[in-house]
C-alpha positions in Angstrom: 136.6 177.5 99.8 133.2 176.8 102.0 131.3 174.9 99.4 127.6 175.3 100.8 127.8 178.8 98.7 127.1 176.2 96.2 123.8 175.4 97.6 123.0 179.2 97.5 122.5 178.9 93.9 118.7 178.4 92.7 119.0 175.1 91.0 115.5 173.3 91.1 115.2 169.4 91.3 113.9 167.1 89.1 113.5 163.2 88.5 114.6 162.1 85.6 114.2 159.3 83.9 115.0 157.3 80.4 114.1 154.0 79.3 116.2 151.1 77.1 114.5 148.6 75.1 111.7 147.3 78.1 113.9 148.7 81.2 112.9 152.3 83.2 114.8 154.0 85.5 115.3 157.2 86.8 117.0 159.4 89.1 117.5 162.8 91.0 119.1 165.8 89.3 119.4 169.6 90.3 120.6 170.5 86.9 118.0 171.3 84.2 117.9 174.8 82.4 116.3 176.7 79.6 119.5 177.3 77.1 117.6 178.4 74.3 114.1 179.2 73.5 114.5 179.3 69.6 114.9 176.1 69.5 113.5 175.8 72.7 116.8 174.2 74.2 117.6 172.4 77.8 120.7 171.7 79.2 121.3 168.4 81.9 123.9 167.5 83.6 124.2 163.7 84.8 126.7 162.1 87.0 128.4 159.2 84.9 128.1 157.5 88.0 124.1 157.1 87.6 122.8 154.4 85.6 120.3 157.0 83.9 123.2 158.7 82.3 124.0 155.4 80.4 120.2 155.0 79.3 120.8 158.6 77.8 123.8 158.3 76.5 122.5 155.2 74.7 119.4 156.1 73.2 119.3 159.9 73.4 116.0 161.0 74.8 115.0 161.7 78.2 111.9 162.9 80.4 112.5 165.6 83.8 109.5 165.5 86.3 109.3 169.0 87.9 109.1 168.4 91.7 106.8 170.6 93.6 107.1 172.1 97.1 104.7 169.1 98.0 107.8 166.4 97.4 108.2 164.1 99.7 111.8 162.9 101.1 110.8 159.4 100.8 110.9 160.7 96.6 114.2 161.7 96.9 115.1 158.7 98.6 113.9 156.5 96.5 115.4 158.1 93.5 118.5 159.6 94.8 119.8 157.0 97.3 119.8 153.6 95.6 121.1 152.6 92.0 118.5 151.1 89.1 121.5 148.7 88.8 120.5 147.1 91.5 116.9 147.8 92.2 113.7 148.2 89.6 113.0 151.7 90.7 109.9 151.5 89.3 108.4 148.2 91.1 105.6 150.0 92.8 105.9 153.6 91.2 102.6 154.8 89.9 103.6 156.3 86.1 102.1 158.2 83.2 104.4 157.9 80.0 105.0 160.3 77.4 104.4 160.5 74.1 108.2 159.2 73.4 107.8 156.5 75.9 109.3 157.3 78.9 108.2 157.6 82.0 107.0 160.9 83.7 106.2 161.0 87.6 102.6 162.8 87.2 100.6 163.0 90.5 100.5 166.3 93.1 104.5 165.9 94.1 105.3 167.0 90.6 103.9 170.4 88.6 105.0 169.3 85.3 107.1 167.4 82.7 109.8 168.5 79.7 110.9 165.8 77.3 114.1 166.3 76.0 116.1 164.4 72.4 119.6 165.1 73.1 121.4 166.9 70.4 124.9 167.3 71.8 126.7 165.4 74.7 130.1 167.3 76.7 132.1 165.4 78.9 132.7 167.4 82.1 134.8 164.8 83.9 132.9 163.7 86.5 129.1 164.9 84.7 128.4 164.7 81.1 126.8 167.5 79.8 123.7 166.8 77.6 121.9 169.6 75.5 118.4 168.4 73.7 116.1 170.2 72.1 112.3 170.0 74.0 110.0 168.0 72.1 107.0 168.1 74.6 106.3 168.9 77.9 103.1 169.9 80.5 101.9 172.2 83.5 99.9 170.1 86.0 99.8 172.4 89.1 100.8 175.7 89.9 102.5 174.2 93.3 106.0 176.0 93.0 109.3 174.1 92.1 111.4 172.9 94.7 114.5 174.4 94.7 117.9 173.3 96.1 117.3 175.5 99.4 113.6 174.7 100.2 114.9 171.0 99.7 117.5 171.6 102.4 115.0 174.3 104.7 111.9 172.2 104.2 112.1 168.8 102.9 115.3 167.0 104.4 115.4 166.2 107.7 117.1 167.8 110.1 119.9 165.7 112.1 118.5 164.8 115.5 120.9 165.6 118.3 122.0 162.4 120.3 120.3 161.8 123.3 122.5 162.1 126.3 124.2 159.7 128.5 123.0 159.7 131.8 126.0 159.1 133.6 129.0 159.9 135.6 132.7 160.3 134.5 135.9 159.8 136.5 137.7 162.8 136.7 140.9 160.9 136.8 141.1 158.0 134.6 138.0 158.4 132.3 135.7 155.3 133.5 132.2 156.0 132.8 129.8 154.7 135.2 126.3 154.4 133.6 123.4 155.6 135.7 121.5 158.4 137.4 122.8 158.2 140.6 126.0 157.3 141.4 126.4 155.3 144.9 128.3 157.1 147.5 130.2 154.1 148.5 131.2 153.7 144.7 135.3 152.7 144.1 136.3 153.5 140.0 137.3 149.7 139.0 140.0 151.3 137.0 141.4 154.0 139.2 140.2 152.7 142.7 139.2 156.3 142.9 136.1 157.1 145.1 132.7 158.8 144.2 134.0 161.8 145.0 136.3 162.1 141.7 133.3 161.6 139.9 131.3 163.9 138.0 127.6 163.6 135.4 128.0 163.8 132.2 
C-alpha cells in the first residue's frame, strides 16, 4: 500500500488545546469534523501519545483553532514537534481564552475557533476517538483553512538537496581525494594508484 494516498484526503489542521486545573497546552491535529448538526456534533481524534489527549480525557472539554493558509511552520513546530510534558508551550504564546477557559490561538494565522464538551470517548488503538457536542465557537477571517495538502505544497519546507563534494574518486579502491583539482603527480595512499585512475565526483 503507498500511504501518501492518505495525504490525498482533505483533512484540515488545527491546534488544539485543553487546560487542567492552572496548566495549558496544546497540540497539532488534522482530524476535526462536523458529525452532526442537530446537535451540532464534532468528532477529534488524538494520539494517546500527546499530552493534550490526557487533559481531555480528564476534564472533557477542548478548544480547536482553525489554521489559515497564512500559518506559519514555526506554528506547527512549535505545537507539533515538542511535548507539553516537557516544555510550557505557552511561555511566550500570545492567547485569547474562551468562554470555558481554554485557550484559543486568535491572531491572522488562525480564521476561527470551535469549543467542544466531549460526550463520548472510542478507543482506536493508537488514537482515541472523542465526540463533543459544540458549545461555542467564532469566524475571525475569511483566509481559507489549511488543509493537509497546502500544508505539504505550501507551508513545509521542502528538503534541500546536499550540496556536492568537490572532489575526485579512485576508480580502483574508493579513496576520495577532497578538492577541485587533483595534482597530476598525485599517488592514491591506499591503492598507490596514480592520478590517472581518478575521476570527480
Amino acid at each position: 500500500m503507498n500511504l501518501d494516498v492518505m495525504k490525498k484526503l482533505t483533512y484540515g489542521l488545527f491546534v488544539l488545546t485543553a487546560r487542567d486545573g492552572q496548566k495549558d497546552n496544546g497540540c497539532i491535529i488534522n482530524t476535526a469534523v462536523q458529525v452532526a448538526s442537530e446537535p451540532n456534533t464534532i468528532s477529534i481524534s488524538v494520539n494517546k501519545a500527546n499530552y493534550t489527549h490526557d487533559m481531555i480525557l480528564k476534564t472533557g472539554k477542548f478548544n480547536v483553532s482553525i489554521l489559515s493558509e497564512e500559518a506559519k511552520f514555526d506554528t506547527f513546530k512549535h505545537f507539533g514537534f515538542q511535548s507539553g510534558r516537557d516544555v510550557d508551550k505557552f511561555a511566550e504564546v500570545e492567547i485569547s481564552r474562551a468562554d470555558n477557559g481554554i485557550a484559543i490561538i486568535h491572531n491572522e494565522q488562525t480564521n476561527g475557533y470551535l469549543s467542544g464538551k466531549v460526550i463520548q470517548s472510542i478507543d482506536l488503538g493508537s488514537h482515541t476517538l472523542f465526540i463533543a457536542t459544540v458549545e461555542d465557537g467564532e469566524v475571525w477571517s475569511d483566509t481559507p483553512s489549511t488543509t493537509y495538502a497546502y500544508y505539504f505544497a505550501n507551508i513545509k519546507p521542502k528538503p534541500q538537496p546536499k550540496p556536492k563534494q568537490k572532489g575526485w574518486i579512485c576508480t580502483i579502491c574508493g579513496y576520495i581525494y577532497e578538492g577541485e583539482v587533483l595534482p597530476d603527480d598525485f599517488i592514491c595512499p591506499v591503492c598507490k594508484h596514480p592520478a590517472s585512475d581518478f575521476q570527480p565526483l
